[in-house]
N, C-alpha and C positions, 0 to 999 in steps of 0.2 A: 710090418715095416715100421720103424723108428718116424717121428714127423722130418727129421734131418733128412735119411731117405727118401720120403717122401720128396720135397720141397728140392733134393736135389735134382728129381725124375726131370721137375720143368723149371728150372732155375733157368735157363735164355728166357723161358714166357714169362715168368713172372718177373724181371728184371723188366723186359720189354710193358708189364702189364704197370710197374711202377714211374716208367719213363712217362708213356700214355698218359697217365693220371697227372702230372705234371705237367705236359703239354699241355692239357686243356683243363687244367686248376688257375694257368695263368690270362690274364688279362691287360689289354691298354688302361683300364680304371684301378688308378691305383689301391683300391681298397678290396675291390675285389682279389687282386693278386697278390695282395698283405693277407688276408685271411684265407683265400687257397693255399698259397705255403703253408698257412698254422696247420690248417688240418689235412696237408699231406704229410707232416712231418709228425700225426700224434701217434702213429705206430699203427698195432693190427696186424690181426697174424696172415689174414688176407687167404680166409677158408676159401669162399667162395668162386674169386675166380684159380685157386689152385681145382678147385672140384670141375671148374670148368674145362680146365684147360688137359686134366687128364682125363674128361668123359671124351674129348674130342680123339687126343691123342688114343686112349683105347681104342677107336672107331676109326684110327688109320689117317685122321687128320692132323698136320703141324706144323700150319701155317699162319699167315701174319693176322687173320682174321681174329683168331681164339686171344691173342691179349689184347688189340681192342677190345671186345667183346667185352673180356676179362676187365675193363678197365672202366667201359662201361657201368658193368653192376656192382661195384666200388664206390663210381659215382652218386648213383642212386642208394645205396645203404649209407652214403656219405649224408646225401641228403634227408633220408629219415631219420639218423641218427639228429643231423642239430634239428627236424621239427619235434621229434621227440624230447630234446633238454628244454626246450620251451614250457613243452605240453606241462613235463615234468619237475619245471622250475629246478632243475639240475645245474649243480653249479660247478661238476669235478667229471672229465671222462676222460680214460685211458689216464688215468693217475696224474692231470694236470687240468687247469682251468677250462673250460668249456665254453664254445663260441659263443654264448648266449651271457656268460658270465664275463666274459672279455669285452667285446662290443654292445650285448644288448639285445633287445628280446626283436625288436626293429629292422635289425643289420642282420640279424641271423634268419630271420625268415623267409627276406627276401634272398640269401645267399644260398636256402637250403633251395629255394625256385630256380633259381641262378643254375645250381648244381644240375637239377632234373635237368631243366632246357638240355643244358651242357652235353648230360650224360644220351639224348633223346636225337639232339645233333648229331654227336659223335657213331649212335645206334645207324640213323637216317643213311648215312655213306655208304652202310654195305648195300644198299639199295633189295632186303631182303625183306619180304612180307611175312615170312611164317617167323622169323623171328625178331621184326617186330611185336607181331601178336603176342608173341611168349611173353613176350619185355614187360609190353603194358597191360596185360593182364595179370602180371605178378605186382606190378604197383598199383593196379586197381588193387586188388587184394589185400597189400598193405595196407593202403590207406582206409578201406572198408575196416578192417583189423581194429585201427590204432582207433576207429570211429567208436566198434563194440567196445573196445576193452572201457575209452569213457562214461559209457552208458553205464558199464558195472564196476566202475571205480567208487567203493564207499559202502558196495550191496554186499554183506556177508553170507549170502546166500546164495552163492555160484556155485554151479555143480562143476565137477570134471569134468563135462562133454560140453560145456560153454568154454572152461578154460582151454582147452581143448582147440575148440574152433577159433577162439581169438590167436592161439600159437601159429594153427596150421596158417592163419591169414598173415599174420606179422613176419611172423619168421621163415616157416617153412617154403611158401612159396616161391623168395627168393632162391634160396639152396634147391627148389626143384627146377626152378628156370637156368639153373648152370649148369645141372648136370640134361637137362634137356637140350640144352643148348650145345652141347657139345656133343649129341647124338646128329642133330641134323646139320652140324659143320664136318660131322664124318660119313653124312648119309648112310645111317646106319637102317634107315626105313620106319615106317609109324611105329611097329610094334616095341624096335628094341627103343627107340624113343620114349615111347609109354614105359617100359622096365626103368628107362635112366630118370623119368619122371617122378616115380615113383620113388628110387632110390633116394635123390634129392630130400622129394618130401619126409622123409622117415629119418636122415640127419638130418633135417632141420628142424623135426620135432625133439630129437634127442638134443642136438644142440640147445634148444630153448625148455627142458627140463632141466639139464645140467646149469642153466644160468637160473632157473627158479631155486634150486639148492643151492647154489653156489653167493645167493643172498642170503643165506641162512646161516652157510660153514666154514667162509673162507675170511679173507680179511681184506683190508683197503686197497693196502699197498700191492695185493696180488690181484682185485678185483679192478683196479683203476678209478673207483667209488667208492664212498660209502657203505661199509657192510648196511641192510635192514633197506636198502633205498625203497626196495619195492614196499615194504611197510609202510615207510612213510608216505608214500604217494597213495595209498589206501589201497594196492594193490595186492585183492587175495590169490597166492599162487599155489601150487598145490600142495606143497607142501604143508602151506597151511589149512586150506579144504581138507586134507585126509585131516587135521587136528581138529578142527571144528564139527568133521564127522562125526570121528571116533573116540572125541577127550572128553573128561568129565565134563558137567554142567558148568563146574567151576570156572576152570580154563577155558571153556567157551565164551563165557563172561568177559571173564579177561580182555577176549582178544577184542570183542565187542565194544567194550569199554573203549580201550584202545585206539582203535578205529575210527570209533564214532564220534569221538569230540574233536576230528579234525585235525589233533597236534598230537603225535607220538611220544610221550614222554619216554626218556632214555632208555630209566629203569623197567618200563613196560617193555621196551624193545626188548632188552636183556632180559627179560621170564620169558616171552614169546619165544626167543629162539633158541634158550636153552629147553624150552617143553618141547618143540622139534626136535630139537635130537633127544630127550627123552622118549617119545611116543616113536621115535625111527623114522618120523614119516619121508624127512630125507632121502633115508636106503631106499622106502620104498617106491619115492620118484626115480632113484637113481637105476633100480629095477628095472624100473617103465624103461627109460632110453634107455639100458643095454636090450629092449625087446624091441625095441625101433631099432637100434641095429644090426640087430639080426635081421630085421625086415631087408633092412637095403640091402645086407648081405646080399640076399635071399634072391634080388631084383639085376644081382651080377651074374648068376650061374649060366647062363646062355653067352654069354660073353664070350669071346678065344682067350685063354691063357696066356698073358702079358705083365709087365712092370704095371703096367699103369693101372691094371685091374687090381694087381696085388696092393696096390697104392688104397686105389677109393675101397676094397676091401678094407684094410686097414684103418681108415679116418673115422668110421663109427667109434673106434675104440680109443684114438687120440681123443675125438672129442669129450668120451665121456670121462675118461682117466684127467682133463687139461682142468691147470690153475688144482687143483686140490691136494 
């Protein structure tokens, strides 16, 4: 299926899941509801509660619950998103200025608190405990994530199976808490819940491979950022570990060099990423997540045959094909 297709299966939910986000982006304090407008209106393709909304609907649920819900973990990736422009002293997201570069390092962190409460509120109403749990222990997660990857911001000597676990914590967790979530809004029972768990996890690792390449070979204006940002925040992703592996001495130097004094110089950025797509190491992440999509496939096959199975069938290969 086409992502258009897709996206048409649940156009009422996710029209509903953008209403939601609106509802409770706004505030009596005026500043608060000057800067929820800005970043309801910065775009996004809004993977996550679409993954939610059709893991539910496959499981025979389609009702008002799944965009809340949907709206929800919007919320909370709203919120990691501005602590992470902090972290990252980022000044450009979704191709326009950054809450943190607009207001200020002060106003954003307290807005990205703002958001969680908000998003944790909005959770608390369906007065549900197993998916609470889900919720908060996919932002415990996160935030453990965002914790390691600091620790080895700067160390060029991260294996794969570090980078690895800081993804599954950052990224993936999220994307397996929607498609979880929408197994036990269909009561679909433990098992097929662990299958939709599962699936999650495995785009959302392919998702956060295709965004370690996609600093490496795409461009600004497509990226919403900075081509290199991860470079410049000293963050080694894999693409670069397979080069530090497997590159000469020389180029290893390089990137060392590079790294280690703290400021990226341009032209260093520019040999770094063109030895990446010299040595392929790109293709060869990009490899990696088409084999996590096959995973998730893999986590549908008990499934009934439906649209919406053909759908989340489908999204591993939207995401690895997207922006390139």
């Amino acid at each position: 299926m086409t992502p258009h297709e897709i996206y048409k299966l649940i156009e009422d939910g996710m029209a509903q899941v953008d209403e939601e986000i609106k509802r409770q982006s706004s505030s009596g304090v005026q500043l608060i509801d000057h800067v929820g407008r800005y970043i309801c209106n910065s775009g996004g393709k809004r993977i996550r509660p679409a993954i939610l909304l059709l893991g539910s609907q496959m499981c025979g649920y389609d009702g008002p619950v799944g965009p809340r819900l949907g709206a929800v973990i919007e919320l909370i990736h709203s919120a990691t998103l501005l602590h992470d422009d902090i972290i990252d002293n980022a000044s450009v997201r979704r191709g326009r200025a950054s809450v943190n570069a607009q207001w200020g390092n002060e106003i954003t962190v307290l807005m990205g608190d703002w958001l969680y409460m908000t998003s944790f509120r909005l959770a608390l109403g369906e007065r549900h405990f197993k998916v609470l749990d889900v919720l908060i222990e996919a932002t415990r997660k996160m935030i453990e994530g965002e914790l390691i990857q600091l620790t080895y911001n700067g160390n060029l000597d991260i294996t794969e199976e570090q980078h690895l676990e800081v993804s599954i914590r950052k990224t993936a967790f999220l994307f397996s808490a929607c498609s979880q979530l929408g197994g036990i809004l269909g009561s679909a029972g433990d098992e097929k819940e662990e299958h939709l768990r599962l699936y999650g996890l495995n785009v959302g690792l392919a998702f956060q491979l295709v965004d370690d390449v996609l600093d490496f070979t795409s461009n600004e204006t497509t990226l919403g950022k900075p081509v290199g940002s991860d470079l410049k925040e000293g963050k080694l992703t894999l693409p670069l570990i397979y080069l530090m592996r497997d590159g000469e001495p020389r180029h290893q130097k390089l990137v060392r060099d590079a790294l280690g004094n703290g400021s990226l110089d341009p032209s260093a950025r520019d040999e770094i990423i063109q030895l990446v797509r010299e040595y392929h190491t790109a293709d060869r992440v990009l490899e990696k997540a088409h084999d996590y999509g096959q995973k998730a496939r893999a986590c549908l096959k008990d499934f009934p045959s439906c649209e919406a199975r053909e759908a989340l069938m489908s999204i591993p290969d939207y995401i690895v094909e997207r922006d390139r």
